[in-house]
N, C-alpha and C positions, 0 to 999 in steps of 0.2 A: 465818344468815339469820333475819331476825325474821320470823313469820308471824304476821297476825292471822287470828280467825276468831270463829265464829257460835260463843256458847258450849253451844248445844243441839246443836254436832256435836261436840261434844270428844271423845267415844267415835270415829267414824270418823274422826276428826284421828289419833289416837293410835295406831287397829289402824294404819290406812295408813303412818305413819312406820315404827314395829317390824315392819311388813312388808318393810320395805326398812334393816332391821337398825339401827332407832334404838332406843335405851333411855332412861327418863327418868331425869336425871341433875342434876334442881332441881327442886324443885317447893315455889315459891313462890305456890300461889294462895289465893285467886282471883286474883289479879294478871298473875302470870305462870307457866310453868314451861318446862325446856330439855330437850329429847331432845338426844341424840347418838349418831353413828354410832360402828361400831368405827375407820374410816379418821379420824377426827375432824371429819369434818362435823357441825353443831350445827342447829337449829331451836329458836329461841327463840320460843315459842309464845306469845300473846295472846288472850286469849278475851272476847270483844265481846258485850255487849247491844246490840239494834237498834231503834232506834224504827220508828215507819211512816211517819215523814217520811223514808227514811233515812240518817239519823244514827246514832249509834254512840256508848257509851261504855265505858271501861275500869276496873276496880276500882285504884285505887291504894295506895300504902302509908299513902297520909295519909286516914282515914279522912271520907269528906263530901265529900271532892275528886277525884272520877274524872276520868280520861285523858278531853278531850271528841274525837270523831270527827264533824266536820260532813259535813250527807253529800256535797256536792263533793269533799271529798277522797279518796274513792275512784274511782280511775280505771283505765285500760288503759297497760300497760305489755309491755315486753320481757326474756325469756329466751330467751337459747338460739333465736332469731326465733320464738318462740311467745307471743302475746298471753297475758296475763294480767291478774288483777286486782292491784290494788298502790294505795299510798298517794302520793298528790301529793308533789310537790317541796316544798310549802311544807307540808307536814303534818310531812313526815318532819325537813326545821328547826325545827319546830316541839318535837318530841317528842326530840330533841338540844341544850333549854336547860332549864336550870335545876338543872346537874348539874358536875361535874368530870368532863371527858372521858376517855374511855381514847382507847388508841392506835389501833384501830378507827372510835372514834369521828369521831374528826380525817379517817383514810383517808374514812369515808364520806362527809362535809361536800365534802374535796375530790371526790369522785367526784359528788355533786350541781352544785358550782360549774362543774367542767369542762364537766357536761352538759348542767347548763340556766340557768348565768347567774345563779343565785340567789345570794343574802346568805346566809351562812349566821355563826355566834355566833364561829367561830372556824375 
């Protein structure tokens, strides 16, 4: 599961995962990094700048070209019938081009189209 967040909470992003037996196991940042559990559960973590309009951007690997997050794209979504915060349909297509898919990748697009009609790259 990819999780973005506030990068001034990455300390309590991190105790709360290894609370519940995640370990970091990439740590690609600023960009990105991955916990994972012993069962094999992963959290592919994000860590966001936030404007005060807010918006939102991400450090990338291409240096000068952050990840942009408009702030519409943060919406209310569903787990497990527990509202959450979560990234629009059209964000998360968004942020699934410009790249050679993995086999996840492909599952999630379909799991977008099924749900909400969207175009997605492939």
């Amino acid at each position: 599961m990819d999780l973005a967040y506030r990068r001034e909470d990455e300390a309590a992003v991190v105790a709360a995962l290894a609370a519940d037996g995640f370990a970091e196991t990439e740590d690609q940042r600023p960009v990105r990094h991955v916990m994972t559990a012993p069962d094999g559960r992963a959290a592919d973590l994000h860590p966001l700048a936030f404007a005060a309009d807010g918006s939102a951007w991400q450090e990338s690997f291409e240096p000068g070209r952050p990840f942009p997050y408009p702030a519409d794209c943060f919406v209310e979504g569903t787990i497990a019938e527990a509202a959450v915060p979560c990234l629009s349909a059209a964000q998360q297509v968004f942020f699934h081009t410009g790249y050679e898919p993995r086999p996840h990748d492909v599952a999630d697009m379909e799991r977008l189209r099924r749900a909400f009609g969207v175009r997605t790259p492939y």
